[in-house]
PyMOL commands that place a pseudoatom at each C-alpha (Angstrom):
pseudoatom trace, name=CA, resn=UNK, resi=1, chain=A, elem=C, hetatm=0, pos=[-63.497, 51.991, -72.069]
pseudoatom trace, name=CA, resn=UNK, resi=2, chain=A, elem=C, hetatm=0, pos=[-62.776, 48.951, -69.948]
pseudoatom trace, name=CA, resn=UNK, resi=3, chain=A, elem=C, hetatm=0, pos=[-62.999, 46.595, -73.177]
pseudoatom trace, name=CA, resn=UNK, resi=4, chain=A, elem=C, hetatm=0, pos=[-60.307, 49.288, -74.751]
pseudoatom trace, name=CA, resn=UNK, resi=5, chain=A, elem=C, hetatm=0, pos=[-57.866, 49.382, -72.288]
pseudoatom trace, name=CA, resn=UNK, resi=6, chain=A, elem=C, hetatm=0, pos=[-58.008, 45.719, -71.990]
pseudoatom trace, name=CA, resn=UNK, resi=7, chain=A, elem=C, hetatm=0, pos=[-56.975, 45.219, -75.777]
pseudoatom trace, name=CA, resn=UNK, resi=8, chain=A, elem=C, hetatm=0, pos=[-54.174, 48.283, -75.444]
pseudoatom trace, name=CA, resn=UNK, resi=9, chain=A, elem=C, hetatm=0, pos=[-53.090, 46.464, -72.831]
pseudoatom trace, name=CA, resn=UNK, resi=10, chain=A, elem=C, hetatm=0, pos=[-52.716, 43.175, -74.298]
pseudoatom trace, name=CA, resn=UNK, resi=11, chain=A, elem=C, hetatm=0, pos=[-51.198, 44.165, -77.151]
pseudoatom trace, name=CA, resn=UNK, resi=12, chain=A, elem=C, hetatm=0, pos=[-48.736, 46.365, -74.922]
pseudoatom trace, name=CA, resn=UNK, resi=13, chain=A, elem=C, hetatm=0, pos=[-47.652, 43.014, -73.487]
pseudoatom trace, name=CA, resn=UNK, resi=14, chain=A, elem=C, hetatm=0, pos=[-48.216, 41.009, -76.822]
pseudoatom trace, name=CA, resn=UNK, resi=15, chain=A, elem=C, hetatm=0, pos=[-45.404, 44.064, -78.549]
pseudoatom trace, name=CA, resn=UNK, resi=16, chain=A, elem=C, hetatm=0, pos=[-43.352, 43.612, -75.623]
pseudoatom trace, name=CA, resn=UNK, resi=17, chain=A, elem=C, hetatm=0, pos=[-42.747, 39.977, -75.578]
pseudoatom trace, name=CA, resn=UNK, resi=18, chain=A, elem=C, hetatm=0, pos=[-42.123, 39.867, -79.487]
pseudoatom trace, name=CA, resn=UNK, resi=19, chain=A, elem=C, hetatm=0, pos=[-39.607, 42.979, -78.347]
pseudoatom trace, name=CA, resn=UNK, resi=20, chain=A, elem=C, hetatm=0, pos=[-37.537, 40.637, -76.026]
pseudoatom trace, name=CA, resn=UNK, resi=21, chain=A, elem=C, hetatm=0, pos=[-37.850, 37.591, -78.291]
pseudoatom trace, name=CA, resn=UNK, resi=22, chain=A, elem=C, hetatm=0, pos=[-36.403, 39.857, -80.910]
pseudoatom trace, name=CA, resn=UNK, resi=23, chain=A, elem=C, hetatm=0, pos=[-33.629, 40.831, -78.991]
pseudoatom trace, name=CA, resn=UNK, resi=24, chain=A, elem=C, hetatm=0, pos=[-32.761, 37.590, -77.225]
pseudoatom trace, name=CA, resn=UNK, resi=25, chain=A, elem=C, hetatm=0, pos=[-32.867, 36.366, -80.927]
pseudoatom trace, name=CA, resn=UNK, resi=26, chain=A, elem=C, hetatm=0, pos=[-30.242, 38.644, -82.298]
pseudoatom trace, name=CA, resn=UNK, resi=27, chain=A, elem=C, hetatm=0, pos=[-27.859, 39.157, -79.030]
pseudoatom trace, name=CA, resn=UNK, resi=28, chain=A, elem=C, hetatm=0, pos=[-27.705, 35.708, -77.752]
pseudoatom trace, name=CA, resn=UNK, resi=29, chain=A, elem=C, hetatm=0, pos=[-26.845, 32.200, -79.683]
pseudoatom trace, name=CA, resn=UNK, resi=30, chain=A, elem=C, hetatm=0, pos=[-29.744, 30.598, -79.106]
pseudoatom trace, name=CA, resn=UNK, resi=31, chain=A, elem=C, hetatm=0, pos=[-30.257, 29.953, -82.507]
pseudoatom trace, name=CA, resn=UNK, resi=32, chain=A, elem=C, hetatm=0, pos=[-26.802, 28.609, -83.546]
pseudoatom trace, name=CA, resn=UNK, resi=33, chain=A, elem=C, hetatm=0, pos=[-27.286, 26.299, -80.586]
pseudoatom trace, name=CA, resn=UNK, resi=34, chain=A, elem=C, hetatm=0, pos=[-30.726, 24.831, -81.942]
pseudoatom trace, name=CA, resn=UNK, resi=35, chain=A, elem=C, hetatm=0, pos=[-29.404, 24.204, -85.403]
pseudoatom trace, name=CA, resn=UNK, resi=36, chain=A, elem=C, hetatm=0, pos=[-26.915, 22.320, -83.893]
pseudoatom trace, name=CA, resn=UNK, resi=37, chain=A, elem=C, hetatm=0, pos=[-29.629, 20.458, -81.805]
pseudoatom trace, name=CA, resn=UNK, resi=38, chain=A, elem=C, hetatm=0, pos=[-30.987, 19.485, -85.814]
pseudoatom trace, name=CA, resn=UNK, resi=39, chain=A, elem=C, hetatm=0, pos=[-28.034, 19.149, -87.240]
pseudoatom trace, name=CA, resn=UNK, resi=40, chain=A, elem=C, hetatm=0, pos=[-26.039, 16.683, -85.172]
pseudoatom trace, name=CA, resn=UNK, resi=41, chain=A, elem=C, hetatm=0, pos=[-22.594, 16.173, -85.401]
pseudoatom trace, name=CA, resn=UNK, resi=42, chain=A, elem=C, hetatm=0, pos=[-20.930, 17.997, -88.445]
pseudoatom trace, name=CA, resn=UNK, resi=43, chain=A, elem=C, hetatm=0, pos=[-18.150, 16.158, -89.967]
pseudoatom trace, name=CA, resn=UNK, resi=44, chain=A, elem=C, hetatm=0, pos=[-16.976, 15.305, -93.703]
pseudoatom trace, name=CA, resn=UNK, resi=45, chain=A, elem=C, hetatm=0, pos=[-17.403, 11.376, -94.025]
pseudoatom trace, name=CA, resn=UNK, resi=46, chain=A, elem=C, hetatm=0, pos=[-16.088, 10.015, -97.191]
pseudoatom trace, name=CA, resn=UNK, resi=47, chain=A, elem=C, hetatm=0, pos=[-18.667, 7.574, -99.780]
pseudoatom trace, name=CA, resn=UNK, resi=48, chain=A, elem=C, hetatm=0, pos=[-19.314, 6.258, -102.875]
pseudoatom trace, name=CA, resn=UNK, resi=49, chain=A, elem=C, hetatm=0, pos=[-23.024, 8.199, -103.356]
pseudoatom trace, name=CA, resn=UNK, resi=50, chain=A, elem=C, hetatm=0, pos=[-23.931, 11.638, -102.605]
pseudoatom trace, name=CA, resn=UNK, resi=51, chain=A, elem=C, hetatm=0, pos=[-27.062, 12.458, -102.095]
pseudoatom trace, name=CA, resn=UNK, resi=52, chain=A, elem=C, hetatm=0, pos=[-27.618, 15.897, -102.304]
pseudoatom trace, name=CA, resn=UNK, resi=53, chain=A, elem=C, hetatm=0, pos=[-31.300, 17.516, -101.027]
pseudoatom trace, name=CA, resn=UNK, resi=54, chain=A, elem=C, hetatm=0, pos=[-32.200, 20.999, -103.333]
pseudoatom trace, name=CA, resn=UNK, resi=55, chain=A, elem=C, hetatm=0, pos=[-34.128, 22.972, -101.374]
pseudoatom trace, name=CA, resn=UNK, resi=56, chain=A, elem=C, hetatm=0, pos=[-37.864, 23.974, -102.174]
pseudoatom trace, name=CA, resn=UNK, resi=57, chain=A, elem=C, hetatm=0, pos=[-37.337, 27.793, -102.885]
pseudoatom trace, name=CA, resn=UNK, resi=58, chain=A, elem=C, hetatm=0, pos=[-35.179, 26.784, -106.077]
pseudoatom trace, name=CA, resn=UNK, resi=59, chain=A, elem=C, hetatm=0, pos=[-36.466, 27.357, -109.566]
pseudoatom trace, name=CA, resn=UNK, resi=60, chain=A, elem=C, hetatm=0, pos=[-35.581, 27.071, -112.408]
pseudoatom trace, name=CA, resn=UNK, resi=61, chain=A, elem=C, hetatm=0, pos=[-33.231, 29.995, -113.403]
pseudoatom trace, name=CA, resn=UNK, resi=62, chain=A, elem=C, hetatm=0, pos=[-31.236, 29.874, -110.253]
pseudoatom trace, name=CA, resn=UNK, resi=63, chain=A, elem=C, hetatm=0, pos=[-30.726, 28.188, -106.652]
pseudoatom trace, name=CA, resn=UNK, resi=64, chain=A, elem=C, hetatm=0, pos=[-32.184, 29.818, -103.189]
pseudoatom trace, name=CA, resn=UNK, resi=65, chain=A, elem=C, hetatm=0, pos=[-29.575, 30.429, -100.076]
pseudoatom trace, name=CA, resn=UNK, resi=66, chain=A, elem=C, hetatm=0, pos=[-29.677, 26.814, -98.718]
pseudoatom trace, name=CA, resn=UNK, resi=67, chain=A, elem=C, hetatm=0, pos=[-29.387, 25.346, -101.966]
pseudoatom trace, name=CA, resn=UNK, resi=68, chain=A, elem=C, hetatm=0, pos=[-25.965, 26.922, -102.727]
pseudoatom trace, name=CA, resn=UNK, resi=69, chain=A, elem=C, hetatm=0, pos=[-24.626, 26.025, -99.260]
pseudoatom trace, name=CA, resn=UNK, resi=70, chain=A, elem=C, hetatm=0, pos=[-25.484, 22.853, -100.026]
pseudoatom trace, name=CA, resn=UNK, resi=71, chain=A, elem=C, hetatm=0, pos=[-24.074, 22.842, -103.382]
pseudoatom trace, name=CA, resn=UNK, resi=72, chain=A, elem=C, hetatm=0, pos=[-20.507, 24.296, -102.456]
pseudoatom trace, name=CA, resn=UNK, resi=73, chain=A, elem=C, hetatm=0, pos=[-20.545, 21.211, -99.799]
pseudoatom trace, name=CA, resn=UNK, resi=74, chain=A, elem=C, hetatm=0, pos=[-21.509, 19.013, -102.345]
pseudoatom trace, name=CA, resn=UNK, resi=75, chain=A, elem=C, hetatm=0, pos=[-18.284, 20.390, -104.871]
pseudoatom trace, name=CA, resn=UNK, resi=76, chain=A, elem=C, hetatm=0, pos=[-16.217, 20.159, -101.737]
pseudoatom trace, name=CA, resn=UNK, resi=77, chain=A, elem=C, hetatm=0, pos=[-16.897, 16.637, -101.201]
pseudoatom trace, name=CA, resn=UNK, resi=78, chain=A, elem=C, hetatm=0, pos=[-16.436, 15.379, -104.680]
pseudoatom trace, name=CA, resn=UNK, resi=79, chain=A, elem=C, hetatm=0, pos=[-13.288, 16.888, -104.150]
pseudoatom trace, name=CA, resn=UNK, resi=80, chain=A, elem=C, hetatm=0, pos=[-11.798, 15.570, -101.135]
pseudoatom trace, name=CA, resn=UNK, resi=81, chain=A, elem=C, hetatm=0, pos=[-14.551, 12.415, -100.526]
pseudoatom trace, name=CA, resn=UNK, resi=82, chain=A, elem=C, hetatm=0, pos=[-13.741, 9.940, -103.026]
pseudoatom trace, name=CA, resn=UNK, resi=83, chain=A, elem=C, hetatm=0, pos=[-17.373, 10.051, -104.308]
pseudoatom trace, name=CA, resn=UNK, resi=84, chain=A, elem=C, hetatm=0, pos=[-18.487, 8.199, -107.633]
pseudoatom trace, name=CA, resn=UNK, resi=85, chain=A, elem=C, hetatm=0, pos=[-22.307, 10.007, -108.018]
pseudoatom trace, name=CA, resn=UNK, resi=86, chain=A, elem=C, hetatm=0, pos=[-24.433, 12.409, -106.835]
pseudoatom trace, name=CA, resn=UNK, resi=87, chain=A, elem=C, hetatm=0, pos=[-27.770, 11.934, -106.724]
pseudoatom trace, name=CA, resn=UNK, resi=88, chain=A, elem=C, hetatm=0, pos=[-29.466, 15.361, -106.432]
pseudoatom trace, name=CA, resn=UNK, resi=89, chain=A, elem=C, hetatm=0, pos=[-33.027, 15.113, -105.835]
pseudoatom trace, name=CA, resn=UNK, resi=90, chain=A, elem=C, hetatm=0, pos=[-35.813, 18.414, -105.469]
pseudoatom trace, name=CA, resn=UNK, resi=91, chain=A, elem=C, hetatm=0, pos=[-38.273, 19.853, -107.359]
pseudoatom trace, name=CA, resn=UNK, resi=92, chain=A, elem=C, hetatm=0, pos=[-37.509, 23.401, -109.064]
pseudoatom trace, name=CA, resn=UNK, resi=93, chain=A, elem=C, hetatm=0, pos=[-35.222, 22.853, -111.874]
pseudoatom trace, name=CA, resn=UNK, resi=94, chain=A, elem=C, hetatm=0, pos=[-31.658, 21.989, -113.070]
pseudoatom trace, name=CA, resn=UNK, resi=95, chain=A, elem=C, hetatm=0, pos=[-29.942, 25.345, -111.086]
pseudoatom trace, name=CA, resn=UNK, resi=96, chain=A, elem=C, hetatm=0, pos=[-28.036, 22.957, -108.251]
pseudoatom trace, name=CA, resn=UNK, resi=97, chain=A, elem=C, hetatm=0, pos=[-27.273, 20.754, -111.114]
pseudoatom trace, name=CA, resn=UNK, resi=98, chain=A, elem=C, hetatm=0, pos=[-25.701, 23.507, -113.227]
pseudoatom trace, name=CA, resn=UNK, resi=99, chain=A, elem=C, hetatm=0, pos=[-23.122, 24.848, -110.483]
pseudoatom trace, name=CA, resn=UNK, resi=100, chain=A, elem=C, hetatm=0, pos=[-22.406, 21.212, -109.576]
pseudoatom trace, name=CA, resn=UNK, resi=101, chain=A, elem=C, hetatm=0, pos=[-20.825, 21.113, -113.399]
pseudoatom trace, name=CA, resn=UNK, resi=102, chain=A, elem=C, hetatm=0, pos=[-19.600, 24.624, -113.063]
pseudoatom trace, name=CA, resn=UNK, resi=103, chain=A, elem=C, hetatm=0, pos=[-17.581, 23.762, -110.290]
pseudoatom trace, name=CA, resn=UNK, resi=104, chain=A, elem=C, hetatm=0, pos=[-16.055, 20.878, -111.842]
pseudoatom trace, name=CA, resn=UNK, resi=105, chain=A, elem=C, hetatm=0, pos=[-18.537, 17.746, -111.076]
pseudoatom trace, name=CA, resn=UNK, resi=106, chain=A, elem=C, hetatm=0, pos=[-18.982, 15.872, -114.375]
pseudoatom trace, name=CA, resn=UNK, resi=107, chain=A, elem=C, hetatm=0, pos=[-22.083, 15.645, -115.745]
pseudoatom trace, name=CA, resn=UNK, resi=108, chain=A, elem=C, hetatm=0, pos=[-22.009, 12.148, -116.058]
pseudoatom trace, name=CA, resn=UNK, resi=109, chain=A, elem=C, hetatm=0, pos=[-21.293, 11.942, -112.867]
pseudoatom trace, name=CA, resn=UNK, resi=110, chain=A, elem=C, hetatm=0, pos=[-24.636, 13.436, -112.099]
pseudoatom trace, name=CA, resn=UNK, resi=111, chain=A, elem=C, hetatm=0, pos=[-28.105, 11.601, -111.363]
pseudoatom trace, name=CA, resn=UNK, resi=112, chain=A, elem=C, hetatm=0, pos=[-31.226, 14.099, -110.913]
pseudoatom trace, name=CA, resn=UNK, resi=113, chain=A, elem=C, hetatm=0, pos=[-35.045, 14.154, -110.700]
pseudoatom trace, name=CA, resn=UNK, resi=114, chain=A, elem=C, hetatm=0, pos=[-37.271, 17.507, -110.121]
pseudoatom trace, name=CA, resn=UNK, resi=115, chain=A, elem=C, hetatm=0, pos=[-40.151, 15.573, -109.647]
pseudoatom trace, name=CA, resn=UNK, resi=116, chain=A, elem=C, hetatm=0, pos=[-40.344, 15.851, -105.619]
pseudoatom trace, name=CA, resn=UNK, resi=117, chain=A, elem=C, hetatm=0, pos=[-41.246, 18.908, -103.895]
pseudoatom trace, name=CA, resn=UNK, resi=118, chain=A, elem=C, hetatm=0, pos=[-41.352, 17.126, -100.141]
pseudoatom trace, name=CA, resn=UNK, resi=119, chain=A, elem=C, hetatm=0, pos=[-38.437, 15.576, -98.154]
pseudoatom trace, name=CA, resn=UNK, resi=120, chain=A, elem=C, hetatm=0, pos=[-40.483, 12.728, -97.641]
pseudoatom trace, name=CA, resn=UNK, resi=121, chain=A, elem=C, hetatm=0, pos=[-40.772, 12.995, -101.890]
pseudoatom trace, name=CA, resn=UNK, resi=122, chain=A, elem=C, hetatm=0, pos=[-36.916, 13.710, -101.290]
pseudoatom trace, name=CA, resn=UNK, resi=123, chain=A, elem=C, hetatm=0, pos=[-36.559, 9.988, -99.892]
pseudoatom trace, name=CA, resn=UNK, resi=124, chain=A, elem=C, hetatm=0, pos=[-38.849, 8.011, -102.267]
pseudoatom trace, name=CA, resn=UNK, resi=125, chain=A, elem=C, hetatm=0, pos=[-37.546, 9.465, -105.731]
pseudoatom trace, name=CA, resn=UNK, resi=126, chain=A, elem=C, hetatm=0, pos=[-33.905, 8.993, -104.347]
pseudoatom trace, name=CA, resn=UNK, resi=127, chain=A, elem=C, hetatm=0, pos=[-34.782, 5.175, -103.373]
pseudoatom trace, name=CA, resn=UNK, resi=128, chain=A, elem=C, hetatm=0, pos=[-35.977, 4.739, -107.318]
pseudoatom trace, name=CA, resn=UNK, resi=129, chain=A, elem=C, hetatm=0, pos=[-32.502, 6.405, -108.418]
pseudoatom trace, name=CA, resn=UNK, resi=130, chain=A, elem=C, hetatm=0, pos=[-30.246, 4.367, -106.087]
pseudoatom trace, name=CA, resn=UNK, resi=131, chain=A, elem=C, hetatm=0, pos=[-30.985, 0.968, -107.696]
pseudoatom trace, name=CA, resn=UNK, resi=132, chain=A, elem=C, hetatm=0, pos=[-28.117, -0.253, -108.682]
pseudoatom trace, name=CA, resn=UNK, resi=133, chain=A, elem=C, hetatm=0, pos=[-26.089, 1.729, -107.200]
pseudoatom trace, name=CA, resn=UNK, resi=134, chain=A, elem=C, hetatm=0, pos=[-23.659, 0.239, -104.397]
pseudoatom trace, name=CA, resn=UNK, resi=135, chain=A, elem=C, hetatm=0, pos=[-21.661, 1.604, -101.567]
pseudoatom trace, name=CA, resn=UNK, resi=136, chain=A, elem=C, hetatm=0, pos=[-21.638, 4.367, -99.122]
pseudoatom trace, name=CA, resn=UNK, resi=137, chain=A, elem=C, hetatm=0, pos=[-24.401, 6.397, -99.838]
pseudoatom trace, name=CA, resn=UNK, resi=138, chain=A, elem=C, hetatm=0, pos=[-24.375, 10.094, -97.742]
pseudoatom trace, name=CA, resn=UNK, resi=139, chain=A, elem=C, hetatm=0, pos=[-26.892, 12.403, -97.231]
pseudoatom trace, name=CA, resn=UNK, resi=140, chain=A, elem=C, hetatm=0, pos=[-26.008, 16.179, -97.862]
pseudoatom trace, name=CA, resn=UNK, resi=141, chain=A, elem=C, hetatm=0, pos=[-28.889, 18.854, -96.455]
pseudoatom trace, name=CA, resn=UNK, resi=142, chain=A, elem=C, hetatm=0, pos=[-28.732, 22.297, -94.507]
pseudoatom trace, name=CA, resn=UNK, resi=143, chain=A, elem=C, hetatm=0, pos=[-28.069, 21.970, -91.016]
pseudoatom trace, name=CA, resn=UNK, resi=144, chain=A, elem=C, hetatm=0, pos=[-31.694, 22.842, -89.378]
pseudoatom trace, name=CA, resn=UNK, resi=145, chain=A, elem=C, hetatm=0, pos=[-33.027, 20.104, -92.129]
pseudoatom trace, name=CA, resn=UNK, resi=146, chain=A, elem=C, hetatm=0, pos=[-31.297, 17.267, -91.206]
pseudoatom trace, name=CA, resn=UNK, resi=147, chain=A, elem=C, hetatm=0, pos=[-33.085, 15.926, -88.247]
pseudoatom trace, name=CA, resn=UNK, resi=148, chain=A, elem=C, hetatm=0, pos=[-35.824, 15.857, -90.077]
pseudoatom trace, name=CA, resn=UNK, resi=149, chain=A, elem=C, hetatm=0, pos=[-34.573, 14.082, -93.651]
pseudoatom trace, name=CA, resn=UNK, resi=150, chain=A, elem=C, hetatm=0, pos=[-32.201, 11.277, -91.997]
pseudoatom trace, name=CA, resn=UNK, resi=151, chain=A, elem=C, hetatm=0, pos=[-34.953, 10.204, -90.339]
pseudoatom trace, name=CA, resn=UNK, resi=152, chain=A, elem=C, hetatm=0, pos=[-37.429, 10.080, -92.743]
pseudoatom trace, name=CA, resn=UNK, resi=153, chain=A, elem=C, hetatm=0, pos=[-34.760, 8.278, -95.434]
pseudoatom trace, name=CA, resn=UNK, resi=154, chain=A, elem=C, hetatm=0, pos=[-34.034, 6.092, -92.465]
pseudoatom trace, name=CA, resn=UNK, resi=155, chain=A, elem=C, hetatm=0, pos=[-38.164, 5.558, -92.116]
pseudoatom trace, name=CA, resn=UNK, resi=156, chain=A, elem=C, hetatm=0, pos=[-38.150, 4.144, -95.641]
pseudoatom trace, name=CA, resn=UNK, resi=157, chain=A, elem=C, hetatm=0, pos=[-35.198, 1.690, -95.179]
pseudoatom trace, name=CA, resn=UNK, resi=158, chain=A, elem=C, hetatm=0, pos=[-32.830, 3.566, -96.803]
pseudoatom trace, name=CA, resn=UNK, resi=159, chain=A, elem=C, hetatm=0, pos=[-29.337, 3.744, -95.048]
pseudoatom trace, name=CA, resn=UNK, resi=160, chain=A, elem=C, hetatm=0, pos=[-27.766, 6.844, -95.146]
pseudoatom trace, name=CA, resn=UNK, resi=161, chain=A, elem=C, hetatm=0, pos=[-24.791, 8.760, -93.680]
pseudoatom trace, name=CA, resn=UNK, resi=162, chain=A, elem=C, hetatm=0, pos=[-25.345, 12.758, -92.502]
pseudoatom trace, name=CA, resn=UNK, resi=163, chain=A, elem=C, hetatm=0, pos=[-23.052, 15.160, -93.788]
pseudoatom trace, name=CA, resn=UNK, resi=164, chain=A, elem=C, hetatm=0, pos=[-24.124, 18.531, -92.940]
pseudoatom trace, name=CA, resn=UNK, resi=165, chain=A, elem=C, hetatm=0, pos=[-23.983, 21.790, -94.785]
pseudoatom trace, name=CA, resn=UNK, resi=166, chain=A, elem=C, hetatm=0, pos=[-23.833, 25.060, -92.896]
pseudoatom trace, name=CA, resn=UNK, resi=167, chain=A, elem=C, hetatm=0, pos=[-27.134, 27.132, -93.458]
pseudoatom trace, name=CA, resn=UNK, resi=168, chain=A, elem=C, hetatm=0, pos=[-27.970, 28.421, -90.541]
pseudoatom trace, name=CA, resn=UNK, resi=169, chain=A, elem=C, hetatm=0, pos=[-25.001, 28.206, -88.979]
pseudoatom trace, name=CA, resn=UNK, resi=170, chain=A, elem=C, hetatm=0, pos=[-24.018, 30.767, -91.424]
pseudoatom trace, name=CA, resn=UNK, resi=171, chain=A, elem=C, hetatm=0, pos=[-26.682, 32.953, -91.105]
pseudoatom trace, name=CA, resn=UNK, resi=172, chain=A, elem=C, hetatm=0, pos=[-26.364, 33.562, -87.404]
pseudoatom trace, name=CA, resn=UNK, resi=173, chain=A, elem=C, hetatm=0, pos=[-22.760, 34.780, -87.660]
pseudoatom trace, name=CA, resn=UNK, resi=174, chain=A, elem=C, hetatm=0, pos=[-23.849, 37.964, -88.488]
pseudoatom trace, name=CA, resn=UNK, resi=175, chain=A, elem=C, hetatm=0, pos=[-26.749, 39.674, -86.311]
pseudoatom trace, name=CA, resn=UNK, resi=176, chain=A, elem=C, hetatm=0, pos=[-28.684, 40.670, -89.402]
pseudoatom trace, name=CA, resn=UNK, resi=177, chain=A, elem=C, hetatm=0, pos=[-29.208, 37.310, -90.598]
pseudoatom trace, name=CA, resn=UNK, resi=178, chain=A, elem=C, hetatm=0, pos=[-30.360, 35.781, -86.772]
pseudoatom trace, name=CA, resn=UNK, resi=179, chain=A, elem=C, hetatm=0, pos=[-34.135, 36.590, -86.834]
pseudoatom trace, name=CA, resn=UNK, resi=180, chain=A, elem=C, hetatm=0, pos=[-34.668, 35.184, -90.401]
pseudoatom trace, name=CA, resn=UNK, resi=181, chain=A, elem=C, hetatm=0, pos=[-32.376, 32.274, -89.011]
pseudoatom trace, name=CA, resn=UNK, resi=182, chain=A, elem=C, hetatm=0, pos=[-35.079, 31.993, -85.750]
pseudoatom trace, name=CA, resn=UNK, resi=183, chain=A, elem=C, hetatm=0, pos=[-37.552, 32.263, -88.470]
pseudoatom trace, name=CA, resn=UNK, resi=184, chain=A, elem=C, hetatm=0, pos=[-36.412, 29.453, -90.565]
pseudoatom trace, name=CA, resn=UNK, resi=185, chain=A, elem=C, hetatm=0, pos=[-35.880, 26.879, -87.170]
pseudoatom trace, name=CA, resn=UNK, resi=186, chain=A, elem=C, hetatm=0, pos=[-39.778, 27.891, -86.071]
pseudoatom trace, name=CA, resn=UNK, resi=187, chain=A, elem=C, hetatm=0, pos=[-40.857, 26.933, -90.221]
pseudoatom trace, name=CA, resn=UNK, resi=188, chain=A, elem=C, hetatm=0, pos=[-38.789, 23.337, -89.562]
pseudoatom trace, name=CA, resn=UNK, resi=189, chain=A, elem=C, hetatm=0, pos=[-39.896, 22.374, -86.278]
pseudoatom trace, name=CA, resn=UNK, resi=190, chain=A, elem=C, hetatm=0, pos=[-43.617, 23.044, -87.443]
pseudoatom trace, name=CA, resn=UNK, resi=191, chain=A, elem=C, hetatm=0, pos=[-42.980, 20.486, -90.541]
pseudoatom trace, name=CA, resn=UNK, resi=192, chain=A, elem=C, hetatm=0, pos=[-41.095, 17.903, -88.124]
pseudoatom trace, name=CA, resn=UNK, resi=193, chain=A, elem=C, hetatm=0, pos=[-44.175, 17.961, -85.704]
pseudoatom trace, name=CA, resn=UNK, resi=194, chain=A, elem=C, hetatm=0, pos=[-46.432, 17.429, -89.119]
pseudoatom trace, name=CA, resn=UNK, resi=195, chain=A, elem=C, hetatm=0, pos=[-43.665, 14.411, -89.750]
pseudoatom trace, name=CA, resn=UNK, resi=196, chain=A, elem=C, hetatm=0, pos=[-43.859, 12.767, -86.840]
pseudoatom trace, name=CA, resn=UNK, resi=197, chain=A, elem=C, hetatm=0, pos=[-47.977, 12.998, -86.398]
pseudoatom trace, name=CA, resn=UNK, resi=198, chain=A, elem=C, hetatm=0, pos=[-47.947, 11.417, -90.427]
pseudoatom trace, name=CA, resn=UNK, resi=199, chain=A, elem=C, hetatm=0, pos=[-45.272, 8.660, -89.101]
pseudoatom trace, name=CA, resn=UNK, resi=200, chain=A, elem=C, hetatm=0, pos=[-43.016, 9.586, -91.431]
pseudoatom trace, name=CA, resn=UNK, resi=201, chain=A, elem=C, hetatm=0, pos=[-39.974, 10.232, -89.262]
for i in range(1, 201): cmd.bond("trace and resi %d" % i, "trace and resi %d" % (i + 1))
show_as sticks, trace
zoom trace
């Protein structure tokens, strides 16, 4: 009996702290405030390349949630940033590429590879595809992703300028979308401590 009320116990405690971590989640903006800790500044610099990150849960029939905030940032600033290319780089298939066009980017405008499925892969495709290619070159990614990918482009020599796409910026301004916000921010700051043990970042 002792050994049983022990574990009811525990898990009474173990329930109630994922209870208030719940709630603190979803009433409070903790979470807004640590994608803005990743994130850094968000502002709209202008360039010559884009470089535009697809995110991993893409395939090839469509685009995920973070790959179509990314991709309305990206149409925005062909628009209004003076751009000459976009490099989009991710593994999962043509889907970012195809709204890109849809919303008015020219295809020729347009260099891609689906060969990486990492953002470190992210980084050393992109290098191969930006030979040649002179000027600004920005980085476009989701907001809780950027720590991670400027630094690892960065790593590899590669000089880049953040511009940041709301993801889960967006997510949090509605209290349905915080937990699988808090979710997503726990996910990154697992791979940035598996980054920074590798020395990639």
């Amino acid at each position: 009996m002792t050994v049983l009320h022990t574990a009811v116990r525990s898990l009474v405690r173990l329930l109630a702290v994922i209870g208030l971590l719940t709630v603190l989640v979803i009433t409070t903006p903790i979470v807004s405030w640590w994608a803005l800790v990743y994130s850094g500044p968000i502002e709209q610099p202008k360039g010559d390349v884009l470089i535009l990150l697809s995110a991993a849960a893409d395939d090839e029939g469509g685009i995920s949630y973070s790959s179509y905030w990314r991709a309305r940032q990206a149409v925005l600033a062909w628009q209004t940033g003076g751009f000459k290319k976009i490099v989009v780089s991710g593994g999962g298939g043509p889907g970012i590429m195809n709204f890109l066009i849809a919303e008015g980017v020219p295809r020729e405008a347009i260099v891609a590879e689906w060969r990486s499925t990492s953002t470190r892969e992210n980084a050393l495709e992109t290098a191969r595809l930006l030979q040649g290619m002179p000027g600004k070159r920005v980085l476009l990614t989701s907001d809780f992703h950027m720590f991670r990918a400027i630094r690892v482009f960065r790593k590899l020599g590669i000089d880049v300028t953040p511009m940041v796409a709301a993801d889960v910026l967006h997510a949090t301004e509605h209290w349905n979308g915080r937990f699988q916000a808090f979710q997503t921010m726990v996910v990154e700051s697992a791979k940035i401590a598996d980054y920074g043990v590798r020395g990639w970042i």
